[in-house]
N, C-alpha and C positions, 0 to 999 in steps of 0.2 A: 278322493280324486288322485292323490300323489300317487298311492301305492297299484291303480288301477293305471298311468301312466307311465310308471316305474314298467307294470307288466307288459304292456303295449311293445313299448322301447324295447324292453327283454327279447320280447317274443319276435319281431322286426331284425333287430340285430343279429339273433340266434340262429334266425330264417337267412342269414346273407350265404351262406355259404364259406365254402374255403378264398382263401386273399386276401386280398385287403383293398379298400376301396382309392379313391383317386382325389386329390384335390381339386377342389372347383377349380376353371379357368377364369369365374367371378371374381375368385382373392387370387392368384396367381398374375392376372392380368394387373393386382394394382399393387404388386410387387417394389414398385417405385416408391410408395410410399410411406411401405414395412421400413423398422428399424432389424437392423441384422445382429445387435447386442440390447441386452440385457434380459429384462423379464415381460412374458407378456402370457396373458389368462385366453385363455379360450372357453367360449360361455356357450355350456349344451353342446358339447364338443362330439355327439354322437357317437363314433366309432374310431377318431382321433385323426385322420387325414387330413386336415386340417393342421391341429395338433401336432404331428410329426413332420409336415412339410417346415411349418414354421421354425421347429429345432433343428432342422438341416442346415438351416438357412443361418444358425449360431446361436437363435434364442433361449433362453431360460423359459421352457412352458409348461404353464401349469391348466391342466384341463378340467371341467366340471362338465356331470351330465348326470341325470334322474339315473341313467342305465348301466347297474352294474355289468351286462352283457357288454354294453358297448366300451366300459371303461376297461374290461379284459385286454376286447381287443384294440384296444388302442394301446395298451401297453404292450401286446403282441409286437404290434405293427412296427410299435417305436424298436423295440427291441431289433426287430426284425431288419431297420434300416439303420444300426449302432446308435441311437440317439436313446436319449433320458427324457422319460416324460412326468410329472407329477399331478396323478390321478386325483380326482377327489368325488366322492359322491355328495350330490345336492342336490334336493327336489327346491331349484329356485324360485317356485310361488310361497315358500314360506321359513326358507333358510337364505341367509345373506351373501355375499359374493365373496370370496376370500378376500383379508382388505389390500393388499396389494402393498406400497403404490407399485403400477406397472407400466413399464412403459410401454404395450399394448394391450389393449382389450379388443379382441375379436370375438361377433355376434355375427354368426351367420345363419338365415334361416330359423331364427329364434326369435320370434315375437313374445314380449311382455313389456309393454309398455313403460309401462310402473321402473322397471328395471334403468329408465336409460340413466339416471341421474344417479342411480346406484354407480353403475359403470364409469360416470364420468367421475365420479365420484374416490373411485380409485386407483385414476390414473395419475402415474408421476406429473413433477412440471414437465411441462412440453410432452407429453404422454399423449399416445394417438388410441382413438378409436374408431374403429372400422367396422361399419353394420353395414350387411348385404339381408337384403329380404324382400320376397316376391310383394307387388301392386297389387291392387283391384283389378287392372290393367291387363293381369293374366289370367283373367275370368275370360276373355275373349277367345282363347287358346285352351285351355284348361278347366275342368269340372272342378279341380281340386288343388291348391287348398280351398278352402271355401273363405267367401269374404271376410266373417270372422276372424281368420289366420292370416290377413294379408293387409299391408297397409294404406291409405287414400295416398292419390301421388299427394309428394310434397310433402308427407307427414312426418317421414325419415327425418327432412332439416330442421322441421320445424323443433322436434323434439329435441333436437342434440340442439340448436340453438337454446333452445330451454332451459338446458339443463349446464348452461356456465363455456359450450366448446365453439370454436371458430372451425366453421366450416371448410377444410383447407380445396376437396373434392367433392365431387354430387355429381350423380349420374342417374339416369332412369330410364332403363330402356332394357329392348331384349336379347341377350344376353344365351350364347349358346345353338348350335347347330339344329336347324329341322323342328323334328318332335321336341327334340330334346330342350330348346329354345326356352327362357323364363323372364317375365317382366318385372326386373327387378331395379331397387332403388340403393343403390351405391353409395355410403358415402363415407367420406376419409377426415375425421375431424380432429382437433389438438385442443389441448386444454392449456392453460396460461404457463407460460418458464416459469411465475413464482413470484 
């Protein structure tokens, strides 16, 4: 399954074309409650827009993703806008998260459940973690993802409350212009100063 995922991603990435892609206005909108120093991991960081926005912004980031196409070009990207990114390849259903500690972990659009306690797990004290990821909710709107890939409302909290972090934000809702529009579940958590 890894290595038939790894090609998917390849093959997707490979397909984007020339540029480079855009940061979500989902993590940009909660800008307020990024740290602008030190280190912070980006999980399944696809093509790195994500990834590069946050080292603009002053962070130390390091990116994971199955896809060596996308981990190119996100080192493209990075390069492309003066910033340093540190790449790492992971098929994260069955290799570990780098152990951090960081003071963010950002998950966007990246479900595995299994994972969240991983993640809190390697945040600094006072270390924030930030998962955006489409509802059920966006079955209304949307064929796809399919249920499987998307979470019941409320499940985002429940899980980071699980998993040891203080829910600082929580949002659920649709997110994004028109078509373009996604039912997603927002939230901005912190793990203990220590």
């Amino acid at each position: 399954m890894a290595e038939e995922d790894r090609e998917r991603w390849n093959r997707k990435h490979g397909a984007a074309g020339p540029g480079f892609g855009r940061v979500s206005a989902a993590l940009t909108e909660l800008s307020q409650w990024l740290p602008t120093v030190g280190a912070a991991l980006d999980v399944a960081g696809g093509a790195g827009a994500s990834a590069v926005w946050l080292a603009q912004r002053g962070l130390s980031v390091t990116m994971v993703d199955v896809s060596d196409v996308g981990l190119a070009r996100a080192t493209e990207h990075a390069r492309h806008r003066g910033v340093v990114l540190q790449v790492e390849p992971r098929d994260l259903e069955c290799e570990p998260l780098p152990p951090g500690p960081w003071d963010l972990v950002l998950c966007s659009f990246y479900l595995q459940r299994a994972l969240v306690p991983c993640m809190a797990a390697t945040l600094a004290p006072g270390g924030r973690l930030v998962w955006i990821h489409p509802t059920t909710t966006n079955l209304e709107r949307h064929a796809s993802p399919s249920a499987r890939f998307l979470l019941d409302p409320g499940e985002a909290r429940v899980l980071v409350e699980a998993a040891g972090l203080e829910v600082r934000w929580y949002e659920e809702a649709w997110v994004g212009e028109g078509d373009a529009a996604r039912h997603l579940a927002r939230v901005v958590a912190q793990a203990a100063m220590g």
